[in-house]
C-alpha positions in Angstrom: 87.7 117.6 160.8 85.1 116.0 158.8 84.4 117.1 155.5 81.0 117.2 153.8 81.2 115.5 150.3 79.9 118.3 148.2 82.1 120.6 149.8 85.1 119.0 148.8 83.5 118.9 145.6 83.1 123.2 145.8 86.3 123.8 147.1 88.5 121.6 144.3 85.9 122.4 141.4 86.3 118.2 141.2 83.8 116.3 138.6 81.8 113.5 140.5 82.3 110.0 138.5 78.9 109.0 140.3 77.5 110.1 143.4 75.4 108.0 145.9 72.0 108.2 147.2 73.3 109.3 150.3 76.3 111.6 150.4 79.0 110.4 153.0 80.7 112.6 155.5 84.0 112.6 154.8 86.4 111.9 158.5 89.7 113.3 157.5 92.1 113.6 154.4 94.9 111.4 153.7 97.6 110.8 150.6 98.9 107.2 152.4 97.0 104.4 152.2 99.9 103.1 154.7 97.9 105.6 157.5 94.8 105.9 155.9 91.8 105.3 158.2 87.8 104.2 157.4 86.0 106.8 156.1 88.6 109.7 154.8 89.0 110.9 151.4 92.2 109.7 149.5 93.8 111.9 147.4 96.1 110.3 144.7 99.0 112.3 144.2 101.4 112.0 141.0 105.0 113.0 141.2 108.5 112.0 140.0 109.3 108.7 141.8 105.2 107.9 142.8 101.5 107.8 141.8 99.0 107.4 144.3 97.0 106.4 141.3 98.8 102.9 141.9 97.4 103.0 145.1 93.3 103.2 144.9 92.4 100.0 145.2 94.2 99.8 148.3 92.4 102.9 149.5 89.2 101.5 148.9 89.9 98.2 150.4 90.8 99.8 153.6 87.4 101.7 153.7 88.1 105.2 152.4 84.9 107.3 152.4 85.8 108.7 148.6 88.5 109.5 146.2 90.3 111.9 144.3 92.1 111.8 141.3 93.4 113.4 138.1 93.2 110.1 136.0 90.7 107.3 135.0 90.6 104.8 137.5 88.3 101.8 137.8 85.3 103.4 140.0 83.4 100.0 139.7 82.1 100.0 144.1 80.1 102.5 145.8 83.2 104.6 147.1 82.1 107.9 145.2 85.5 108.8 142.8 85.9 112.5 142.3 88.1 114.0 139.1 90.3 117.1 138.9 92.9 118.2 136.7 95.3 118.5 139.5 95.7 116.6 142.7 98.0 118.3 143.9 96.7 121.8 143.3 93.3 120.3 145.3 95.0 119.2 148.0 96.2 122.7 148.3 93.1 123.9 148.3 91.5 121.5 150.7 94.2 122.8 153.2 93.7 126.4 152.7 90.0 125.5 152.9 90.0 124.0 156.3 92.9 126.9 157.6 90.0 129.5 156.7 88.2 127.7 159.3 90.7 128.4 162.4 91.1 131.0 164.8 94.9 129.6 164.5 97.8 132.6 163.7 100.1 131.4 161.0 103.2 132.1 161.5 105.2 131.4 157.7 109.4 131.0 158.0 111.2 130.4 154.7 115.3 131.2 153.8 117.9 129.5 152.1 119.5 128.4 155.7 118.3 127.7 158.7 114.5 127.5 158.2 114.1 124.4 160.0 116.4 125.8 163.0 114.1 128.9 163.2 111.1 126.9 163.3 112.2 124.9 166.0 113.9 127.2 167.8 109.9 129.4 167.5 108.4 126.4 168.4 110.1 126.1 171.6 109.8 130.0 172.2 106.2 130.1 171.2 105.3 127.3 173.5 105.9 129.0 176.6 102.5 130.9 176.0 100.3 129.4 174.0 99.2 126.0 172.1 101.4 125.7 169.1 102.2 123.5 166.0 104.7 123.0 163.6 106.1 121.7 160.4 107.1 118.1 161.1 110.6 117.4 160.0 110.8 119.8 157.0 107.9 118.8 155.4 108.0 122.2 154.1 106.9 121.5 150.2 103.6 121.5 148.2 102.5 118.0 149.9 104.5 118.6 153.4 102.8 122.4 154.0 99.1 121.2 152.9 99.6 118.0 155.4 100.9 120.3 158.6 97.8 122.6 157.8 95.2 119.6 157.8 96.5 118.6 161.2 96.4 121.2 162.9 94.1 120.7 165.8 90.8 123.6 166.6 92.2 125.3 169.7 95.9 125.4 168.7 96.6 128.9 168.8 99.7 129.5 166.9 100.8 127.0 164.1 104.6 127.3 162.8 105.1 126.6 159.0 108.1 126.3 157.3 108.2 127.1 153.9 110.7 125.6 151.1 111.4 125.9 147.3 113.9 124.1 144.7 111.6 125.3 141.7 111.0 128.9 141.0 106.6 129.8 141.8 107.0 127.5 144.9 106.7 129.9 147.6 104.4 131.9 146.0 101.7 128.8 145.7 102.8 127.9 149.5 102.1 131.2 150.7 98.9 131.4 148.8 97.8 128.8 150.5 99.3 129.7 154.2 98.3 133.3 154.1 100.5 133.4 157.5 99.6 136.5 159.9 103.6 136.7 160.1 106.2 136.3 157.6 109.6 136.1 158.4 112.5 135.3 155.6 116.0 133.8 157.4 118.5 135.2 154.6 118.8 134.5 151.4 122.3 132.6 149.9 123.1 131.3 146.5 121.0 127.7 147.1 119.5 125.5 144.4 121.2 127.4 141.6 120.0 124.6 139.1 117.2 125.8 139.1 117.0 129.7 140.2 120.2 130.3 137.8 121.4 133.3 139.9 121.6 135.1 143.4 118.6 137.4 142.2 116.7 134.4 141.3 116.4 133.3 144.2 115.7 136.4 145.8 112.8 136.7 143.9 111.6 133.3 145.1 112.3 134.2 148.7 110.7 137.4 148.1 107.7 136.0 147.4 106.6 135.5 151.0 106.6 139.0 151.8 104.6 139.8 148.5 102.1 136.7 149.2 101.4 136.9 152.7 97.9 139.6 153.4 98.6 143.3 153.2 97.9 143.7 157.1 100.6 140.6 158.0 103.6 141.2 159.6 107.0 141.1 157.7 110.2 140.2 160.2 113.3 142.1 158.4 116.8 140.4 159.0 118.7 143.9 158.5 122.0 142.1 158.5 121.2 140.2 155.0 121.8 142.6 152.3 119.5 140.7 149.7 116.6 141.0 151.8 117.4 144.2 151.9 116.9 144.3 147.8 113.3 143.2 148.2 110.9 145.6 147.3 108.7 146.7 150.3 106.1 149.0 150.8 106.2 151.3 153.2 102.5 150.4 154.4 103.8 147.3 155.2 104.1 146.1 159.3 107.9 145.7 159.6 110.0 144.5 162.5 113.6 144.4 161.9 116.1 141.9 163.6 119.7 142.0 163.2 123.2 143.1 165.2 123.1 146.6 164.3 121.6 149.4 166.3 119.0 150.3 163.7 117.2 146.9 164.3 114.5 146.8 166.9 115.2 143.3 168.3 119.3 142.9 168.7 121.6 140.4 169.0 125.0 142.1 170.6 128.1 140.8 172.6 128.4 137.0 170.6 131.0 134.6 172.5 131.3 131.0 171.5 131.7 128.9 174.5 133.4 125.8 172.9 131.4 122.9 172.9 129.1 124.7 175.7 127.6 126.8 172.9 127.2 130.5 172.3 126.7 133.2 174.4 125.2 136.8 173.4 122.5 139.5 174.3 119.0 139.5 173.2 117.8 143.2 173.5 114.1 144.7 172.3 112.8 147.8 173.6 114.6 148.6 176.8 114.6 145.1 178.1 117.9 142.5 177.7 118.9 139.2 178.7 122.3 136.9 178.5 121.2 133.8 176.9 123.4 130.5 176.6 122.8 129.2 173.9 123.7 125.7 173.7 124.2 125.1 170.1 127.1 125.3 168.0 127.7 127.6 165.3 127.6 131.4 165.1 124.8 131.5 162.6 122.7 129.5 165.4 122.6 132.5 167.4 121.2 134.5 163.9 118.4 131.9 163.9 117.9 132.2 167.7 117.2 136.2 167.0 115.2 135.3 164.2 113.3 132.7 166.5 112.4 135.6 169.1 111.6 138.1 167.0 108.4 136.0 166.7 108.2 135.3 170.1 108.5 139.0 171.0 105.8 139.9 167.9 103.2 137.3 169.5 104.1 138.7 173.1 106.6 136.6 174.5 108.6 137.9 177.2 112.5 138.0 176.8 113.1 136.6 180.2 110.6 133.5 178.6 112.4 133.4 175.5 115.7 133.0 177.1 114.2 130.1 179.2 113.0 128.4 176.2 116.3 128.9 174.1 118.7 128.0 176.9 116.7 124.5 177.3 117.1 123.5 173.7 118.3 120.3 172.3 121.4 119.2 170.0 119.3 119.5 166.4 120.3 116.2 164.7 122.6 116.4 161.7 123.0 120.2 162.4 126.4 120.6 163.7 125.6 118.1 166.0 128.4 117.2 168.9 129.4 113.5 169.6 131.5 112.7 171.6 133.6 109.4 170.9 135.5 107.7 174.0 138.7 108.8 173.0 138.0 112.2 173.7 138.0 113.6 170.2 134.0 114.9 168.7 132.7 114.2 165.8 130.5 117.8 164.3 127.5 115.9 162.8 126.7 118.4 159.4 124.9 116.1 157.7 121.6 117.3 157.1 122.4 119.4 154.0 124.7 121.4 152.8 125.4 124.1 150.7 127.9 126.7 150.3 127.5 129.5 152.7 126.3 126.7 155.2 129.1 124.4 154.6 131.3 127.9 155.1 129.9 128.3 158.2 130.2 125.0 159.6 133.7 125.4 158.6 134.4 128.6 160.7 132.9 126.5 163.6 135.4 123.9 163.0 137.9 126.6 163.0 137.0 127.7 166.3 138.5 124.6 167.4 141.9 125.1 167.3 144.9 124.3 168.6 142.6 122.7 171.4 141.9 119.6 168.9 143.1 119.1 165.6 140.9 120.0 162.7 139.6 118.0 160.2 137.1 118.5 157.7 135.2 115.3 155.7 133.6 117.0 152.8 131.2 115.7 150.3 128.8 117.4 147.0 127.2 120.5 147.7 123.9 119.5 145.2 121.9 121.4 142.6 124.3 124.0 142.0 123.8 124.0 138.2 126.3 125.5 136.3 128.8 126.5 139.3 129.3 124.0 140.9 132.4 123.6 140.3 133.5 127.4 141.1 131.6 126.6 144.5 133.2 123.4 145.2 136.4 125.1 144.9 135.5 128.0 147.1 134.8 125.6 149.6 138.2 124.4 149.4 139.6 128.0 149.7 137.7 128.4 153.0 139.1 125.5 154.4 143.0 126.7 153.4 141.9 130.5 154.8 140.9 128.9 157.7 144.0 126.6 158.4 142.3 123.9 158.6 144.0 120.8 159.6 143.3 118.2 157.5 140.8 117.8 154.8 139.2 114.6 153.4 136.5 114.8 150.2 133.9 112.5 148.6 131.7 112.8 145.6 131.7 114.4 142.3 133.4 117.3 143.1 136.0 116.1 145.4 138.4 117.7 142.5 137.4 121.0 142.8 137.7 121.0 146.7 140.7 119.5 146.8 142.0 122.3 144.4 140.3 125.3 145.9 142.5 123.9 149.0 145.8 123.3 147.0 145.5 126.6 145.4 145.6 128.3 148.1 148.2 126.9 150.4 146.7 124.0 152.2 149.3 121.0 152.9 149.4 118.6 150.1 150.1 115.6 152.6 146.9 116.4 154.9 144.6 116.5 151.7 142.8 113.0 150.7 140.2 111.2 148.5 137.9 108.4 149.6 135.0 106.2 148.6 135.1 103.4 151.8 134.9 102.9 155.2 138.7 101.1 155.1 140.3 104.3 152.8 138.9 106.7 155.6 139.8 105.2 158.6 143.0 104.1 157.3 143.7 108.1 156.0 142.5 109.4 159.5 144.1 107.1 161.4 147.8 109.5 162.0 145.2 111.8 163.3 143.4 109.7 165.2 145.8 109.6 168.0 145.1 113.2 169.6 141.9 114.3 170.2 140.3 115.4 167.0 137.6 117.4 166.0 135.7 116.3 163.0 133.5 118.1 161.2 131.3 115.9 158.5 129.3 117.6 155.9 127.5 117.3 152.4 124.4 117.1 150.7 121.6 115.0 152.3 121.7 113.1 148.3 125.4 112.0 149.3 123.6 110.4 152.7 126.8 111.5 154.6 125.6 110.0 158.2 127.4 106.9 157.2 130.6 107.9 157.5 129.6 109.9 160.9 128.5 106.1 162.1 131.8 104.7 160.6 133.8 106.7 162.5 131.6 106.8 165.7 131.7 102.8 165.8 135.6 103.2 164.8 136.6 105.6 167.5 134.8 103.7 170.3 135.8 100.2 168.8 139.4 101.2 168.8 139.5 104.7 171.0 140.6 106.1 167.9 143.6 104.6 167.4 145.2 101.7 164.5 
């Protein structure tokens, strides 16, 4: 979209350091001087670890039409330099700006878990009927959300945004900025307690979708997550519930894992149902599948459409992932994140696992759990004890509280250990090594946990898993 200079000017409130005879026309909107193209407007953002600011001359060199900033910078050539208090607040607004301009439906997904599943797995659904975009990646911040808006093409018909917050305010501001026809919420767990302090904290956060989207917008109810269930809604509001009870109007019933095959269940709305095979692991997959066609069914989506498009999905990376290794045994790929009702979950998959393979957990920090952290750790290490897990291995910062959580509560001293290397890893999984194994691998994305998943990859097929 090109953008007029004075309405950039209008729709950031931005003071003009000079302005040329002749206004340009703006081709596009970039914050990357790496991508930045002749003739767009570069908008200097400032965070923790960068400053575009650093970055203006470089702009300029490579022919940017104009730019826009929150400090002093030398505005000594004819590339008009534009000032506002905020950059990123204008950025924002330039995004919400040009989303005014679409016939595009907005379809907003936030949650503590399995946001970026959801989208996806919408994505896919949506697809079979119309024109769609989505969140890249999780680009799902206050620079990620304003940059998926700006590229969204005229004639896509539905765009999928994915909506995340570590600070308290941050959905609100995203969903300002949205103002998504649909609103759907995943759950809502005890995730970045460092910040949100408490369970109702980040309720309130979540919440904030539902309050920010437009009156007339749709909210999508999970009915089996009791603290969505504490959000205040009015009873104007468009609701569609989701959920495995029978007082939800799009159901999820009859859920059978199918080992490495997947899960199987029933999809039912109205008086229509269909058996989907799922093929992703994990229970709580098949809860982000029913979240996923709940918007497929609200944008008219047919079940038997939505089972095609579900049953054709692929392995998510670093999302309990399956590898197989040439030894037989897999290795459960759970490093994209973690926290502790995830990292539960992933463990119950594990779980599922035996006596067919023997079960062995590599743990890592859960991060930004504030003040219990170490409570959490530790409750981690419970699950894996009330789950019988088989052997358990922990890294980090916490590794302490794990391991005790695990003690405490009856798990085999001898099948509990600590590591910080490749060498004290393999050489502690090695005894295990020699029957097919199961190995689940999950932490933080901080800890950057995919190394030991390509340690023990390259291991197993180096060696077939054996000393």
């Amino acid at each position: 979209m090109n953008w007029k200079l004075m309405e950039v000017i209008q729709t950031t409130g931005a003071t003009p350091y000079r302005l040329p005879q002749t206004l340009p026309v703006l081709t596009g909107i970039s914050t990357d001087t790496r991508t930045l193209k002749r003739g767009e407007l570069f908008v200097a953002l400032k965070g923790a670890n960068f400053d575009g600011h650093h970055f203006i001359p470089a702009a300029m060199e490579k022919g940017a039409g104009a730019i826009l900033a929150q400090e002093p910078v030398p505005c000594d050539t004819d590339t008009p330099c534009l000032f506002v208090p905020d950059t990123l607040s204008a950025y924002g607004k330039l995004a919400h700006a040009y989303r005014e301009k679409l016939k595009t439906r907005f379809l907003a997904i936030t949650g503590s878990m399995g946001k970026t599943s959801t989208k996806e797995m919408a994505a896919a659904v949506l697809s079979k009927r119309f024109r769609v975009t989505k969140t890249d990646k999780n680009e799902n911040n206050r620079v990620g959300v304003p940059k998926t808006l700006l590229r969204v093409k005229e004639g896509t018909e539905i765009a999928v945004i994915e909506l995340g917050s570590n600070i308290p305010g941050e959905i609100a501001l995203l969903t300002e900025i949205v103002q998504p026809h649909s609103a759907l919420i995943t759950n809502i767990a005890p995730v970045h307690l460092e910040r949100f302090k408490t369970i109702e904290g980040v309720r309130i956060e979540k919440g904030a979708l539902f309050w920010g989207a437009p009156f007339e917008a749709l909210r999508c109810v999970n009915k089996d997550d009791d603290n969505i269930g504490k959000i205040p809604m009015m009873k104007e509001w468009r609701l569609l519930t989701y959920g495995t009870g029978d007082d939800a109007q799009i159901r999820l019933k009859h859920l059978t894992p199918q080992g490495l095959k997947g899960i199987r269940f029933t999809l039912s709305a109205k008086n229509e149902k269909v058996e989907i095979s799922l093929p992703l692991l994990g229970v709580h997959q098949a809860k982000n599948a029913l979240a996923a066609a709940t918007l497929g069914i609200s944008e008219g989506v047919p079940l038997h459409e939505i089972k095609e498009a579900l049953e054709a999905l692929p392995a998510s990376k670093g999302r309990l992932e399956p590898i197989q290794t040439i030894s037989g045994s897999v290795i459960l790929n759970d490093t994209y994140n973690a926290n502790p009702e995830a990292t539960k979950l992933a463990l119950q998959t594990l779980a599922m696992f035996h006596p067919d393979y023997v079960t062995i957990a590599i743990l890592g920090d859960m991060l930004e759990l504030g003040e219990k952290a170490a409570v959490l750790h530790e409750d981690v290490g419970k699950e894996c004890a009330r789950l019988g897990i088989g052997v358990l291995g922990v890294t980090g910062d916490f590794r302490d509280a794990i391991q005790k959580g695990a003690l405490e509560n009856g798990f085999p001293a001898e099948n509990v250990f600590s590591f910080d290397d490749e060498a004290t890893l393999l050489a502690s999984l090695s005894p295990y090594l020699r029957a097919r194994a199961m190995i689940l691998v999950k932490g933080s994305h901080g800890l950057h946990m995919d190394r030991w998943v390509e340690t023990l990859f390259s291991h197993m097929n180096e060696k077939g898993g054996k000393s």
